[in-house]
C-alpha positions in Angstrom: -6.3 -3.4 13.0 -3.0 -3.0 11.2 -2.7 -2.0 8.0 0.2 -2.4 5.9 0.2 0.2 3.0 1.9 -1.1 -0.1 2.7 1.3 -3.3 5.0 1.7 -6.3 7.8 4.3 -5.7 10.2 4.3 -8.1 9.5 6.5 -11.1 6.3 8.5 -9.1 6.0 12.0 -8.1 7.5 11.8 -4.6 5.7 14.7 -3.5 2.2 13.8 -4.9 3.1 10.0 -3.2 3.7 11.6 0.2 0.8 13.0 0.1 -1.0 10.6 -1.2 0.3 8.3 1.5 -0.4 10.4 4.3 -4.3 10.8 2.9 -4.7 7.1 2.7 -3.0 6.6 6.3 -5.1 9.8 8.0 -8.4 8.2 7.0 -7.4 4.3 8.1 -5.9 5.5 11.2 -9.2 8.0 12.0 -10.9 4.9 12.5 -9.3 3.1 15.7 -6.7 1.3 12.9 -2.6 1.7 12.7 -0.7 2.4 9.6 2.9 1.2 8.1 4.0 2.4 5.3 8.0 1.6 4.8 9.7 4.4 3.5 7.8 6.6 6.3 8.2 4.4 9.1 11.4 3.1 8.6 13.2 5.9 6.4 11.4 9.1 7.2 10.7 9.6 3.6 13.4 8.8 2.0 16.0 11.0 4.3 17.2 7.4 5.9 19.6 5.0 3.9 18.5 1.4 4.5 20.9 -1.0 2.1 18.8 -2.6 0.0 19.0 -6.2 1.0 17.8 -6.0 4.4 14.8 -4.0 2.5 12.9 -6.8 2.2 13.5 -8.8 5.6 12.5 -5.5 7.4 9.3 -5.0 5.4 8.0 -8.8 5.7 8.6 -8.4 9.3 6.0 -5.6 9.3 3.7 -7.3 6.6 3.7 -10.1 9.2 2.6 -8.2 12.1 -0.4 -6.5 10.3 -3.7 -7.8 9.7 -4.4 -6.4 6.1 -2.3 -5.4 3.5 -3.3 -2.2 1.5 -2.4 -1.9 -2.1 -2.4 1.9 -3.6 -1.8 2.0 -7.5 -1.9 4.6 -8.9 0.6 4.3 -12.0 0.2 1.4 -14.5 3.8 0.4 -14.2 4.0 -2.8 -12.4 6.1 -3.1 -9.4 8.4 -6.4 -8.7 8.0 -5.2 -5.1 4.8 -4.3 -4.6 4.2 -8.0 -6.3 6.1 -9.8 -4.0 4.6 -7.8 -0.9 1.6 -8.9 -2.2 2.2 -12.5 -2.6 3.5 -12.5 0.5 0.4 -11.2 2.3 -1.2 -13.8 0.3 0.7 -16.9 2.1 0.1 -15.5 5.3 -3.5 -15.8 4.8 -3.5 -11.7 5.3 -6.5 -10.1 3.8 -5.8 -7.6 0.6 -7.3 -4.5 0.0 -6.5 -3.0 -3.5 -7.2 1.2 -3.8 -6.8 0.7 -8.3 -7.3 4.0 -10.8 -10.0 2.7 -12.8 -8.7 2.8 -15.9 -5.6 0.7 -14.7 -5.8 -3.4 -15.8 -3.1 -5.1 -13.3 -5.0 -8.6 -13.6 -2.6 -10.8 -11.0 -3.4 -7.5 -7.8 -6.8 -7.9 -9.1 -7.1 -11.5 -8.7 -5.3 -11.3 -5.4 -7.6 -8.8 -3.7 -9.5 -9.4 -1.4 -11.5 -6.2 -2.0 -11.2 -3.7 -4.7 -11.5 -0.2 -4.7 -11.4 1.3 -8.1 -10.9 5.3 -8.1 -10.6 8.1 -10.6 -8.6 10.5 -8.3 -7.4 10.5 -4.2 -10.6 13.0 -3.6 -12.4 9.8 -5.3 -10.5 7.0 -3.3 -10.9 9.4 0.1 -14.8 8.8 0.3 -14.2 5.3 -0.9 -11.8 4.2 1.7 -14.2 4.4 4.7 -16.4 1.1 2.9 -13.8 -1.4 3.4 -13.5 -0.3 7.6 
C-alpha cells in the first residue's frame, strides 16, 4: 500500500510538523506500506524550490499512484490545498483516512473520510494509527 500523507503547512510549527510527519510515516511504513509526503519527497523539507504552479501537477501525480490518501490535521485552519488534495483522492475513487484533533469540527474532511481517527495529541494518534492497517 501507498499512502499519500496530506497536511496543512503554512502557518504550523515546521519543526513540530517534521516531526510529526516522520511519526505518522515511521508507523505506516513499519507495516509493509510506502509513504509520500510532498515537501519531504519532493523538496527535502523545504530546502528545495519547486515554483508554485507545477506544485500541484507534481502532487496529483503522486496522489494518483497511491492507494489511500492520509489526512493529518492538526490546526483548525482550513487548508485550500489540503481540500483540493482531498477532493481529488475523492474522484479517483482513493480511500481517505483522516488523523483529526478531537476538538477540531472540519465538516466537509469529515464527510469525505473514509475512516476517522480522532486524537488528543501524536502519542494519542501513534497507538491509533495501527487500527486503520
Amino acid at each position: 500500500m501507498k499512502y499519500y500523507i496530506a497536511y496543512k503547512h503554512q502557518g504550523a510549527d515546521i519543526q513540530n510538523l517534521i516531526n510529526n510527519l516522520t511519526i505518522i510515516s515511521k508507523i505506516l511504513e513499519e507495516n509493509w506500506n510506502t509513504t509520500f509526503a510532498f515537501y519531504r519527497d519532493k523538496q527535502d523539507f523545504w530546502k528545495i524550490a519547486i515554483p508554485m504552479n507545477e506544485i500541484m501537477d507534481i502532487a496529483l501525480e503522486e496522489l494518483k499512484n497511491s492507494d489511500w490518501i492520509f489526512i493529518f490535521v492538526d490546526n483548525k485552519k482550513k487548508s485550500e490545498w489540503m481540500l483540493i488534495e482531498c477532493w481529488c483522492a475523492k474522484a479517483m475513487n482513493k480511500k481517505i483516512v483522516l488523523a483529526i484533533k478531537k476538538w477540531i469540527d472540519l465538516r466537509l474532511l469529515r464527510t469525505l473520510a473514509d475512516d476517522i481517527i480522532e486524537f488528543d495529541d501524536i502519542e494519542d494518534l501513534k497507538s491509533k494509527i495501527i487500527t486503520i492497517l
